[in-house]
MARFIFI-779415 format. One record per residue (C-alpha): residue in three letters; x, y, z; residue number from 0. Coordinates in Angstrom, 2 decimals, decimal comma, padded with zeros to 5 digits, m for minus. Layout:
# MARFIFI-779415
SITE; ALA; X; Y; Z; NUM
...
//
This chain:
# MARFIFI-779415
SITE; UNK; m070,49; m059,38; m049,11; 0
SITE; UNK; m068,91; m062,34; m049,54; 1
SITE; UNK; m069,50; m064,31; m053,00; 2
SITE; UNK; m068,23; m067,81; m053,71; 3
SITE; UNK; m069,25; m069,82; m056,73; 4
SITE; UNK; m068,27; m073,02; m058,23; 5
SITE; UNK; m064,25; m072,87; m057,30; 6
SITE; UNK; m062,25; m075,28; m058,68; 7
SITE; UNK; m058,56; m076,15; m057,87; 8
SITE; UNK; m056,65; m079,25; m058,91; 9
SITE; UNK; m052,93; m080,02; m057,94; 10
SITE; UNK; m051,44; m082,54; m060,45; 11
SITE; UNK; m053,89; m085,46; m059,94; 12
SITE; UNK; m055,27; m084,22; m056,49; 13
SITE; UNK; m058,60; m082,72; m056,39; 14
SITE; UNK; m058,40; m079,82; m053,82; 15
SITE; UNK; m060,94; m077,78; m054,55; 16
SITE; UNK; m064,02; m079,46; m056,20; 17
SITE; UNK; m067,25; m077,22; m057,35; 18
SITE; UNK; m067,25; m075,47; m053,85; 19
SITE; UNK; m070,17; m072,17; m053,63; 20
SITE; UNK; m071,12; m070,33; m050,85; 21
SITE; UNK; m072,80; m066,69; m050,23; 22
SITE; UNK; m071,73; m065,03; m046,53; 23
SITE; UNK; m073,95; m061,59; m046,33; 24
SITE; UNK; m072,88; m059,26; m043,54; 25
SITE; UNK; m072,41; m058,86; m040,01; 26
SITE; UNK; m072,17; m062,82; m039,66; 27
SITE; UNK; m068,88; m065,20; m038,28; 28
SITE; UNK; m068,80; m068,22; m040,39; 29
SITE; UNK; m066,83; m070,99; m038,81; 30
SITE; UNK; m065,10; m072,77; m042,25; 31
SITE; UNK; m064,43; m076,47; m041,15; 32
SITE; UNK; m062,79; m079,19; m042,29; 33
SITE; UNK; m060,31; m082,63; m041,70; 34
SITE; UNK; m056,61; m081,99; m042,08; 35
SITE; UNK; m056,37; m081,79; m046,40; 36
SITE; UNK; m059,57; m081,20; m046,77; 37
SITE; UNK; m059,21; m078,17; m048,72; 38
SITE; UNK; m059,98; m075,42; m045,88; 39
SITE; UNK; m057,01; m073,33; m046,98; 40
SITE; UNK; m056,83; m073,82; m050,38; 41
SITE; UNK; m060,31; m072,42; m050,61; 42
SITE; UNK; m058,80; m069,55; m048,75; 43
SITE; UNK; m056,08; m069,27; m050,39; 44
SITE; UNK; m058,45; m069,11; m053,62; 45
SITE; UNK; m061,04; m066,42; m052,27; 46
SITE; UNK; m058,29; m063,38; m051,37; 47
SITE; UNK; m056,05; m064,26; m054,69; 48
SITE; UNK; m052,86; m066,15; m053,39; 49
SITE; UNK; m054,01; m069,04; m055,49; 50
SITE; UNK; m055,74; m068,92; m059,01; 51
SITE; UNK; m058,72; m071,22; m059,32; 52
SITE; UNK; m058,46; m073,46; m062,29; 53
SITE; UNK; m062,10; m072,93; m062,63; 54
SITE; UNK; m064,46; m070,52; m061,14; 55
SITE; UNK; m065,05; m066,89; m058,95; 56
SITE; UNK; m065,07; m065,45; m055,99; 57
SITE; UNK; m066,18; m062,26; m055,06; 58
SITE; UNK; m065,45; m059,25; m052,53; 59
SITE; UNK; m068,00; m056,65; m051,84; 60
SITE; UNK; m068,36; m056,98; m055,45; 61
SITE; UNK; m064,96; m057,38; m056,47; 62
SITE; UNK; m063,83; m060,82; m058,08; 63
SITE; UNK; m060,42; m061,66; m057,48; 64
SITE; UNK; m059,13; m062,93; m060,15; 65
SITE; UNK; m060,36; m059,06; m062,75; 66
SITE; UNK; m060,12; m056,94; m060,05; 67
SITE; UNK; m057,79; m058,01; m057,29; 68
SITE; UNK; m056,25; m054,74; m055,97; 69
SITE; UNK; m059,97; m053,26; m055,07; 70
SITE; UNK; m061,11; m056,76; m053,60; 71
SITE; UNK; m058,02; m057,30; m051,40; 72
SITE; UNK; m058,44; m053,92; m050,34; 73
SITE; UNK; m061,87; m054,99; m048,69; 74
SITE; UNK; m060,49; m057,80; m046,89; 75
SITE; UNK; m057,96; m058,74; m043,80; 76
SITE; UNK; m056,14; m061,89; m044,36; 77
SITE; UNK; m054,64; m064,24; m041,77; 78
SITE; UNK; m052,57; m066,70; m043,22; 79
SITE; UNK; m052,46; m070,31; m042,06; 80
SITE; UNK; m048,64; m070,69; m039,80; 81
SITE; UNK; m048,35; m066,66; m040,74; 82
SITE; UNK; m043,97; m066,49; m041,04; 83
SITE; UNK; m041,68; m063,87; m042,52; 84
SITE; UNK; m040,15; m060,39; m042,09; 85
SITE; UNK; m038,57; m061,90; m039,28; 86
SITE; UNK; m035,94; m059,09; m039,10; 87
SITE; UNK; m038,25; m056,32; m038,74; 88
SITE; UNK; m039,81; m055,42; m035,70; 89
SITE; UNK; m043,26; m055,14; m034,96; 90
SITE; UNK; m043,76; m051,61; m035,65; 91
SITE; UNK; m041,78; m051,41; m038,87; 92
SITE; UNK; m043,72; m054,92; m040,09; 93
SITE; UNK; m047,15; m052,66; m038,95; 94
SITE; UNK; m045,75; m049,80; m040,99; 95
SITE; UNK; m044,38; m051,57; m044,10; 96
SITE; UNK; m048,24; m053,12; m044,16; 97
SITE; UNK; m049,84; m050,32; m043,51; 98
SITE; UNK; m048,21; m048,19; m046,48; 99
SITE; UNK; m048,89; m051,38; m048,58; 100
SITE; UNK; m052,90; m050,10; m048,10; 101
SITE; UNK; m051,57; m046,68; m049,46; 102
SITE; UNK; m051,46; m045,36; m045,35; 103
SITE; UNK; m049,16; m043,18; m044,45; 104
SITE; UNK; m048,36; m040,59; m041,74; 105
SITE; UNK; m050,84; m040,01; m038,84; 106
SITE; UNK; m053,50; m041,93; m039,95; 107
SITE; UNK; m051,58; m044,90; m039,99; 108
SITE; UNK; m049,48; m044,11; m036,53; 109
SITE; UNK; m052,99; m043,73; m034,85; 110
SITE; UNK; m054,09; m047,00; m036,58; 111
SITE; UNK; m050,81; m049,13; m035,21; 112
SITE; UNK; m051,67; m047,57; m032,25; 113
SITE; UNK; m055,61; m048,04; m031,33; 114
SITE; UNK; m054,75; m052,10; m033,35; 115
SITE; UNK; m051,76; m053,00; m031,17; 116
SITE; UNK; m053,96; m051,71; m028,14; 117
SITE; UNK; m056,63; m053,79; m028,93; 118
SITE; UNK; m055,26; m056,92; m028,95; 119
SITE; UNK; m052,42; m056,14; m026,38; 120
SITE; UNK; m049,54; m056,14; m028,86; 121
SITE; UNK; m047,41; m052,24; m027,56; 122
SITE; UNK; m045,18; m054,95; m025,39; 123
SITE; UNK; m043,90; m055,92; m028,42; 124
SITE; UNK; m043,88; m053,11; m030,73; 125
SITE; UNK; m040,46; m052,75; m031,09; 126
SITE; UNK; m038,72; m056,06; m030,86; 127
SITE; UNK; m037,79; m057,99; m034,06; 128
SITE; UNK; m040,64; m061,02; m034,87; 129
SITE; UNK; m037,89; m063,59; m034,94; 130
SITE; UNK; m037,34; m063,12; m031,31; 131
SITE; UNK; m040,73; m063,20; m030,71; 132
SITE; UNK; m042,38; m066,54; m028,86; 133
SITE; UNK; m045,51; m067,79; m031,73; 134
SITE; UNK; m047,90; m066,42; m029,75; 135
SITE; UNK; m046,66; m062,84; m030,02; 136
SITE; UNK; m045,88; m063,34; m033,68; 137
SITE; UNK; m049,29; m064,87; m034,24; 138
SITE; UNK; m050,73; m061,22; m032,55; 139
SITE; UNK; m048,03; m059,02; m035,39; 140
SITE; UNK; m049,55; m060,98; m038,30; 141
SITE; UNK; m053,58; m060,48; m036,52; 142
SITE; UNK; m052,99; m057,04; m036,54; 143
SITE; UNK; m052,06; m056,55; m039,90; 144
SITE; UNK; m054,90; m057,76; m040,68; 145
SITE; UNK; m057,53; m055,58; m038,68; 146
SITE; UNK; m055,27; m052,93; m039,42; 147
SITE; UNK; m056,96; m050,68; m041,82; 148
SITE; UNK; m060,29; m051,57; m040,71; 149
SITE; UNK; m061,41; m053,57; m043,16; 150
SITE; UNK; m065,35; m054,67; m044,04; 151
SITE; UNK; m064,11; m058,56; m044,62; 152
SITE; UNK; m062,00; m060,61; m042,20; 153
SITE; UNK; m060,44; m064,15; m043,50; 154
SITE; UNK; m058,70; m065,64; m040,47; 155
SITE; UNK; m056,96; m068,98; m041,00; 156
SITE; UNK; m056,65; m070,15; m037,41; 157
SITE; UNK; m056,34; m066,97; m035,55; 158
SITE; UNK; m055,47; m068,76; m032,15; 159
SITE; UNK; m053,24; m070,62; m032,96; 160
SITE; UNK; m050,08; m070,75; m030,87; 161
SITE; UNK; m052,39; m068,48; m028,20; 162
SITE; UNK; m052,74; m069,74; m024,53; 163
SITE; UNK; m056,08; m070,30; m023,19; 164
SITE; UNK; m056,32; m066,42; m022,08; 165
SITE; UNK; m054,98; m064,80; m025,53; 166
SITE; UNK; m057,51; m067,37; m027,13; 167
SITE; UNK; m061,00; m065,77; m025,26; 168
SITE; UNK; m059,56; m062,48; m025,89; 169
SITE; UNK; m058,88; m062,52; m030,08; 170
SITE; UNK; m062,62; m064,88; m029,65; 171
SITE; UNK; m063,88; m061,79; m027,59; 172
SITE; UNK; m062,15; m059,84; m030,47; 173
SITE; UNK; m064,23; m061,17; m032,69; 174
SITE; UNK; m067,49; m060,75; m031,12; 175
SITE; UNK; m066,89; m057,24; m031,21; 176
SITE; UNK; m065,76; m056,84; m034,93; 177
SITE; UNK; m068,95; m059,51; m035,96; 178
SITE; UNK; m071,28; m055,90; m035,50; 179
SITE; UNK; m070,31; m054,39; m038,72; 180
SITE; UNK; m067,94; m057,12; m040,00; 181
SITE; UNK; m068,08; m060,59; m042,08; 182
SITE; UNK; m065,54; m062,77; m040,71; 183
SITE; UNK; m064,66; m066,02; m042,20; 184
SITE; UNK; m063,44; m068,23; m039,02; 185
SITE; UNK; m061,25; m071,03; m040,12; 186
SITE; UNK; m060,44; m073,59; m037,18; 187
SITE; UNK; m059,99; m076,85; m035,77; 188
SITE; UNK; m061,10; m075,84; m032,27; 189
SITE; UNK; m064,68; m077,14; m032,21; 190
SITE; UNK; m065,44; m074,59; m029,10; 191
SITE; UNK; m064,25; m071,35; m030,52; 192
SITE; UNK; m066,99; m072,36; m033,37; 193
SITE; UNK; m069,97; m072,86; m031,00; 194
SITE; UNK; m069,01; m069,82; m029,02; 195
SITE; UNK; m068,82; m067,14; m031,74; 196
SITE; UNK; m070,03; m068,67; m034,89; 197
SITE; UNK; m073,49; m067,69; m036,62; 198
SITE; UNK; m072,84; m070,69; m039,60; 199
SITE; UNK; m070,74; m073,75; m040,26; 200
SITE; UNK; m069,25; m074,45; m043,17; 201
SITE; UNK; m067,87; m077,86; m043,15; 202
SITE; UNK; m065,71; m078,98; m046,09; 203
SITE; UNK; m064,35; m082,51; m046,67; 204
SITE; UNK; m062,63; m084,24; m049,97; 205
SITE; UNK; m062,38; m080,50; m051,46; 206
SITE; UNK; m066,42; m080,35; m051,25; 207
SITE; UNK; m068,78; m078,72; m049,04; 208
SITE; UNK; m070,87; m081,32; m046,84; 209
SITE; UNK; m072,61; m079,22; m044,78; 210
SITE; UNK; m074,15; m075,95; m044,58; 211
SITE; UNK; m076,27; m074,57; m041,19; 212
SITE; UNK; m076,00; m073,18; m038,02; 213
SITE; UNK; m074,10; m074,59; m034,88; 214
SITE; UNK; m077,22; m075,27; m032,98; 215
SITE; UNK; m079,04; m077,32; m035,87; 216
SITE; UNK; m076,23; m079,40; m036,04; 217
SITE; UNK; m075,99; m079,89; m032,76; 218
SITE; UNK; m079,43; m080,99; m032,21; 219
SITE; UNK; m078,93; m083,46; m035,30; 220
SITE; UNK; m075,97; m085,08; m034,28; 221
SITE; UNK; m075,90; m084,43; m030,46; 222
SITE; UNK; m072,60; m082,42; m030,54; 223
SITE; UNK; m070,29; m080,59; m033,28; 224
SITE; UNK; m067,83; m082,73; m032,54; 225
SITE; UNK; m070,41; m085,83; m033,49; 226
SITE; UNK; m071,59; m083,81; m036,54; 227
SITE; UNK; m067,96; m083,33; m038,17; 228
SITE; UNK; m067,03; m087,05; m037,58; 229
SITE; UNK; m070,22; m088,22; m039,17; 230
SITE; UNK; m069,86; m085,53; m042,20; 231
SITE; UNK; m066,28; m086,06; m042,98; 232
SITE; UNK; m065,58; m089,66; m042,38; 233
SITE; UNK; m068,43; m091,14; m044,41; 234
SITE; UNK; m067,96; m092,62; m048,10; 235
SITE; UNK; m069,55; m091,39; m050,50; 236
SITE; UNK; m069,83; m088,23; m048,41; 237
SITE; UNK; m073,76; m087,05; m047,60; 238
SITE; UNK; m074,59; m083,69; m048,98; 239
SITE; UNK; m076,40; m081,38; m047,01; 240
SITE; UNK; m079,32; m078,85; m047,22; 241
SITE; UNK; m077,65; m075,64; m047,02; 242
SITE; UNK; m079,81; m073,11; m044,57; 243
//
């Protein structure tokens, strides 16, 4: 489903993205984890084709990105990292303005603004402009544009962010539900929200992948995932893992 293989991304004399590869096959949540700079993002950024790689692929139920972008995007929902913009619209006009970008139009994509914003609460602010929107409810406009035509492949870059403790379980129990015919790549800094929903851990540091396994083998390695990222991303030279 998800195909990653040697991606390489270099910013002047910084190393970003060094030789990273992964596989994610569906129906899984992998929890993508990292330091501050570590190159979470920029991998991100890399896989759904807001960045070019300098060297190397990814792919998209089959798609690469970088030879046939419009059919992999079109598998995908993206989340940005600190989503901003079309501040001036409102919510439904943002929804709608997305939704025709995915070549919906009409009913189809009424009835899809309508079951989305339902599911994650959002018809309270349907029709008020996103600049006048607290983060939390802006965080929910830019989530639902990316569930919004139901795609295959979710890439969230720190869904819950700017969420209280009550919007957090409920985009987590979110994405329980959508991990039964979904892959979702989970990008976070919130060590619980990986333990509770994750299937995998991917844990980058320095622009490389350290580790590669499930929550509950490193846990019982390290004693706690909060043990098992200090240990992985503060050593030097940085110990490379067995991937499962």
């Amino acid at each position: 489903m998800i195909e990653v293989r040697n991606l390489t991304k270099r910013f002047g004399d910084i190393l970003a993205v060094n030789d990273v590869s992964f596989k994610i096959e569906n129906c899984s949540v992998v929890g993508f984890l990292g330091p501050n700079g570590a190159g979470k993002s920029t991998t991100i950024r890399l896989m759904s084709g807001v960045l070019r790689p300098d060297f190397g692929t990814a792919k998209i139920c089959g798609h690469e990105i970088t030879t046939d972008g419009l059919h992999a995007q079109s598998c995908f929902g993206y989340l940005p990292e600190a989503a901003a913009g079309f501040g001036n619209l409102t919510v439904r006009e943002f929804l709608t303005y997305c939704g025709e970008c995915r070549a919906m139009w009409g009913e189809p994509l009424t009835w899809a603004i309508e079951r989305t914003t339902e599911l994650i609460e959002l018809r309270p602010a349907l029709d008020q402009e996103i600049r006048k929107l607290s983060k939390g409810w802006r965080q929910r406009a830019w989530l639902a544009q990316a569930i919004l035509h139901d795609p295959p492949v979710l890439i969230l870059d720190e869904p819950t962010d700017g969420l209280d403790p009550n919007q957090k379980d409920k985009i987590n129990d979110l994405i329980r539900q959508k991990r039964v015919d979904k892959t979702i790549i989970l990008s976070t800094h919130i060590l619980e929200e990986v333990e509770e929903v994750c299937d995998r851990v991917l844990l980058i540091a320095n622009g490389s992948i350290v580790a590669d396994d499930t929550p509950e083998n490193l846990v019982l390695e390290f004693g706690s995932l909060s043990k098992a990222f200090r240990a992985l991303t503060t050593v030097e030279p940085i110990p490379q893992r067995h991937k499962i």
